[in-house]
N, C-alpha and C positions, 0 to 999 in steps of 0.2 A: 041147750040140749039139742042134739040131733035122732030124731027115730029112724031105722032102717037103713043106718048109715054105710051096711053096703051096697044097698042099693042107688047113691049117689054117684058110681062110676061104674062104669060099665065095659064089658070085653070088645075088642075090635080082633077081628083077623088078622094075623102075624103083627102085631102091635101090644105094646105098654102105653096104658091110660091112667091118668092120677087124678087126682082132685085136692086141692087143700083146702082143707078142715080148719086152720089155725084163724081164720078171721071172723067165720061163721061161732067158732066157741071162743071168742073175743081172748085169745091166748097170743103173746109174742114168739113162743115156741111154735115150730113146724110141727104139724101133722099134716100126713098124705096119707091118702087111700090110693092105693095100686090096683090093677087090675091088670095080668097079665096073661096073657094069651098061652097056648103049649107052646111050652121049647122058645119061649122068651127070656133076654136075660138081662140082669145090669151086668157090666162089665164089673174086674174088681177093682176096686179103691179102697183107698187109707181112709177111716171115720175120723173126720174132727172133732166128734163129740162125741158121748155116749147116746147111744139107740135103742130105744127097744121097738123090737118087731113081732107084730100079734098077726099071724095067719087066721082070716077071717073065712076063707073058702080054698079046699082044693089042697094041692103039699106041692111046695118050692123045697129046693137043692138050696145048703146054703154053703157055700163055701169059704171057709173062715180059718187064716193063719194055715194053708194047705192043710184041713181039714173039712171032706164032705158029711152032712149031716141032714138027713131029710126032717125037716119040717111039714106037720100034719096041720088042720083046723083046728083050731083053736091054743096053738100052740104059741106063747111067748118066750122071747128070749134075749136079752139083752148083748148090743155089739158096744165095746168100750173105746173109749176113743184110741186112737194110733191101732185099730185093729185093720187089717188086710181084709174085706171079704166081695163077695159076690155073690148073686143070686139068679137063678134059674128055674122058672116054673114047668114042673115035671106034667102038671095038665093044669087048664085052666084056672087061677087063683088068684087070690084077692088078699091083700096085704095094707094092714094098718102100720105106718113108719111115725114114729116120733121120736124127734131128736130132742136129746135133754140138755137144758143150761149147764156147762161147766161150774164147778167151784167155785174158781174167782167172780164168775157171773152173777152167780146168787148173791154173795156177799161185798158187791160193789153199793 
């Protein structure tokens, strides 16, 4: 169990800060907390797996299959694998990523 788990990372000026979650909640799956600055971005890439992203503080730009979509607090939504997206935080935000096991993965 983690309490106050956004407060495990924290904002730097003109910078993206992460942390992962995945050893701390004894999981093989990735999780990160993101913490991003204004007007910080990830660039875009192809998802290898399915994601979902839970906006913990603040609204990111999400850019997905040349489609913008502001993402609010509190907001989840899943990126499927072979998706195109990127991300840009419109003011200070903090982002929970968890990448999920593929199919064949489960059932090896």
């Amino acid at each position: 169990m983690i309490e106050n788990f956004p407060n495990l990372v924290n904002y730097y000026d003109q910078q993206i800060a992460s942390r992962s979650l995945s050893q701390k909640l004894s999981l093989d799956e990735n999780i990160t907390l993101y913490a991003f600055d204004q007007g910080e971005s990830i660039s875009r890439e192809t998802s290898t797996n399915n994601k979902l992203l839970q906006i913990v503080e603040g609204r990111i730009l999400l850019n997905c299959n040349q489609e913008k979509v502001e993402l609010k607090k509190e907001t989840l939504i899943a990126i499927h694998q072979g998706q195109v997206f990127g991300l840009e935080a419109i003011e200070p935000s903090k982002l929970l990523l968890i990448d999920l096991p593929s199919p064949q993965d489960i059932y090896r």
